[in-house]
N, C-alpha and C positions, 0 to 999 in steps of 0.2 A: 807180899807186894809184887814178887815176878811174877807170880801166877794170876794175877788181875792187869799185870799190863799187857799180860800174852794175851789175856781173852780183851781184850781191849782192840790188840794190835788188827783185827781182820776188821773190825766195825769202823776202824780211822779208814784202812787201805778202801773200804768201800762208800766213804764217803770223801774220802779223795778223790776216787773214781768218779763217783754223780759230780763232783765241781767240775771237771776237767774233760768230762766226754762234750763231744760238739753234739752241738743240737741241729746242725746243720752238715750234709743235706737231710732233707726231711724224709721220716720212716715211710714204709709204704701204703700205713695206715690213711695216710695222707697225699689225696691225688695229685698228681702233679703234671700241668700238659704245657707242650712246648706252646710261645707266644704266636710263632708263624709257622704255618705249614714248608715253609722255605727258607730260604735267606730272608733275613729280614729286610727291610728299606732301609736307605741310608747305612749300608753295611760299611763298617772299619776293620781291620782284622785286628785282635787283640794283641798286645806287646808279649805275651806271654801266657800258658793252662791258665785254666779258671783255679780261683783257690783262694784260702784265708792268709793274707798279705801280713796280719798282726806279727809282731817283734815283740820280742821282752820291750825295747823301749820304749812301745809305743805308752799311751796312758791306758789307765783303765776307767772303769765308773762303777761308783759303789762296791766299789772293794773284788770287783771280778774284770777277767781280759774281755774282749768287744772282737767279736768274729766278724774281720775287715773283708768281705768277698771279692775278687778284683778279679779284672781282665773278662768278664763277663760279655760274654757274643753273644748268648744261646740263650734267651729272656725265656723266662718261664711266669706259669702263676701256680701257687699253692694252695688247696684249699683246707683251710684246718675248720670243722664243724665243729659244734655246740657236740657234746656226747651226752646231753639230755633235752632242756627243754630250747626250742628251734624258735625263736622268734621271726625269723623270715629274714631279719636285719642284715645287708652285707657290707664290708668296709672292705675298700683295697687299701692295705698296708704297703708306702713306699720308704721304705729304712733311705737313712743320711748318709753322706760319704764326701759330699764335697762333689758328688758327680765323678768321682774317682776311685773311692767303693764304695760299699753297701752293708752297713752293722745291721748283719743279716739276726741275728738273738737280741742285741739289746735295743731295736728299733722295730724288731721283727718276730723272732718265734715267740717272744715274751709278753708284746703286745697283743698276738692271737691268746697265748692263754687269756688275759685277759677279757678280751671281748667274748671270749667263748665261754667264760665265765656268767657272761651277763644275757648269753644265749643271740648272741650274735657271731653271724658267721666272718671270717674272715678271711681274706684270698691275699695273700702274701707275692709280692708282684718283684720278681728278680731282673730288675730292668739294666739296661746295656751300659756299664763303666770301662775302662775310663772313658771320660768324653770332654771336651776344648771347654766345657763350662755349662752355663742354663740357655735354654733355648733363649733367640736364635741362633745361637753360635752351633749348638747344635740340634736336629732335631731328631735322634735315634730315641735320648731317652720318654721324650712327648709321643711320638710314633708310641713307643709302646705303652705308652699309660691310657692310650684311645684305645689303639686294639685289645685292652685289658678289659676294659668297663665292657666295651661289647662283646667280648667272650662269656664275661660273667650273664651279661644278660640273657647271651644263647645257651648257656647251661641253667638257668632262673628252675625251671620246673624240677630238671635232674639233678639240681643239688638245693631243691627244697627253699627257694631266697624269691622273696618278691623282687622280679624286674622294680618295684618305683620305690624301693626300699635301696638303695646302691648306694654308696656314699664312699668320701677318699679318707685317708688321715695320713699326715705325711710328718717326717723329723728332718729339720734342717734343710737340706738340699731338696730332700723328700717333700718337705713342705713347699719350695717352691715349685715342685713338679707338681704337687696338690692343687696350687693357684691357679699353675699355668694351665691345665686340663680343665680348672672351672674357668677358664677363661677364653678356652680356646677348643671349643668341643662343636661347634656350627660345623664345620667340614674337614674330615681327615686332612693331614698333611702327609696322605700315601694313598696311593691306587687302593682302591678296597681289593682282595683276594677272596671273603668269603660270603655268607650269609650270618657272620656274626658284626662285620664293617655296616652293613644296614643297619644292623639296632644304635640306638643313640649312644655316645659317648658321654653325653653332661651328667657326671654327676648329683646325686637328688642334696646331698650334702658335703662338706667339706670340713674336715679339722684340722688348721694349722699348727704345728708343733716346732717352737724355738725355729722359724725360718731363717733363710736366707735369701737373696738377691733380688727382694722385693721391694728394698730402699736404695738406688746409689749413691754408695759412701764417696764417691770421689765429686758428687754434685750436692754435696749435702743434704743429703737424704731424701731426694726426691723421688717422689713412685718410678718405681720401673714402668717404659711406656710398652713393653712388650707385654707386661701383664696387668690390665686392665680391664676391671670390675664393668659389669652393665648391668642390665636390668635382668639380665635371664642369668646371672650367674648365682650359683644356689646358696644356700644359707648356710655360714662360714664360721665359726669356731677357733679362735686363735689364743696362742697364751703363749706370754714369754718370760723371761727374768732381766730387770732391767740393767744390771751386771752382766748380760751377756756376752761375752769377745764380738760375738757374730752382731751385733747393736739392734736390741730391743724396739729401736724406728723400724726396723723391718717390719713388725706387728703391727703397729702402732699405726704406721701410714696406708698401708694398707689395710686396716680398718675403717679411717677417715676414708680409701676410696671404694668403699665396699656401703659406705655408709651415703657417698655423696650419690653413689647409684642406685639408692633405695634400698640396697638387700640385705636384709637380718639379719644382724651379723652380732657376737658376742665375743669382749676381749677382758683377757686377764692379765693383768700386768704384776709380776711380784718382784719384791726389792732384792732378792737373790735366790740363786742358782745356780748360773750360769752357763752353760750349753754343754747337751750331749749326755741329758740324765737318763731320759728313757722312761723307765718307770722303777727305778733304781733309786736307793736310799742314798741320797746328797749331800745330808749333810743339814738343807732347808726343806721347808716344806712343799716348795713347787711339786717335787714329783712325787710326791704319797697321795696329792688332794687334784691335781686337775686331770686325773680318768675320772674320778667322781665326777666332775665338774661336767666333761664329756658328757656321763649316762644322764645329771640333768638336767642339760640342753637339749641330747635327743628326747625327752621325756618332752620339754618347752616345746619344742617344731613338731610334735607330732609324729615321729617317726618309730620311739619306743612307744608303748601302750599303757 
């Protein structure tokens, strides 16, 4: 019996290890270019180094800790490719936080495997926290969600991605920075610096995930009027748990205004959850079934094949 738990003992210590190493920052496999050749617009100085803010106390999801990135000046994007077949497809990934960090793995590297899985590309967008809340209170983190899409598109040939294949998918806060940018992509909210500020910013799609501050709770539930659907805003994908803390009208109403604008919009509504799964085992079934649900929407719009 000691001599099988000795040969035992290196196979636990290494699989200790794979739970506990960060997946973040990303290897070099994976390019990584800063968002502004400068100071960005709208610059704050951070309260403090960049770095994973999580405590023992915080919670976790799905039985693992949640890599909280904070203090964040230095906005980058990531690109994690298909490692076989390339469908063209790109999504910007904006992870949650509150607008105050950014669950950079379980909103973020987790969700590139995923889509890389289904041979879509993904560009993991580390955009500026903490910030006073959702635009307009501030506009650092929408600043960089425009200058993302038009970077992705200036790199379209060099990383193999159809320009009219571009789409968002965002978690929580992330989802409303998803809205806000379908919403709000007619003209920069910054001097343009390059030749990637020329290419468009609109998003070709959009996937809402468990949002926030798209209903306000203090006017009962009335659409946010800073984020408002129209006719050119692209075809939108939302799902929530209507047990959610963050409250499921955020989905909900802003689908009714996605709908009163004409624009093709599909919502999932499930009776539990709760906010903050990812694609993380919860417990219900929200987060095992709606990536599926994702790959056959994009298959519905025309954007998968």
């Amino acid at each position: 019996m000691r001599k099988r738990l000795f040969l035992l003992a290196p196979l636990f210590a290494a699989t200790l290890i794979a739970q506990t190493t960060p997946v973040w920052p990303p290897t070099p496999d994976h390019p990584t270019l800063p968002l502004w050749p400068g100071t960005p617009p709208d610059a704050q100085p951070a309260p403090g180094p960049e770095g994973d803010l999580t405590t023992p106390k915080d919670g976790s999801a799905g039985g693992k800790r949640i890599i909280r990135l904070g203090n964040v000046s230095a906005p980058t994007l990531t690109l994690y490719a298909p490692k076989s077949k390339n469908t063209g497809v790109a999504i910007l990934i904006f992870p949650g936080g509150g607008y105050h960090t950014l669950s950079m793995d379980l909103e973020g590297t987790e969700v590139c495997d995923w889509l890389n899985a289904t041979g879509i590309n993904c560009i993991l967008v580390k955009y500026r926290v903490p910030e006073p809340g959702p635009y307009p209170k501030s506009s650092a983190p929408l600043d960089d969600a425009q200058r993302a899409v038009g970077m992705v598109r200036a790199h379209a040939a060099e990383w193999h991605i159809d320009p009219n294949r571009v789409g968002v998918l965002g978690f929580s806060a992330g989802a409303h920075l998803a809205a806000a940018l379908s919403t709000h992509f007619d003209k920069r909210l910054y001097p343009p610096v390059d030749e990637a500020d020329k290419l468009s910013c609109r998003p070709d799609f959009a996937a809402i995930i468990y949002p926030g501050y798209l209903a306000l709770t203090d006017q009962n539930f009335a659409p946010n009027p800073d984020v408002q659907p129209t006719a050119q805003t692209p075809p939108t994908f939302l799902v929530q748990a209507e047990n959610d803390p963050v409250h499921v009208e955020n989905a909900v109403v802003y689908f009714l205004a996605l709908k009163n604008a004409k624009v093709p919009a599909e919502l999932h509504v499930y009776a539990e959850g709760g906010h903050g799964y990812g694609l993380r085992q919860s417990g219900s079934p929200v987060a095992t079934t709606w990536p599926k649900l994702v790959e056959t929407w994009l298959h519905t719009i025309k954007v998968l094949q």
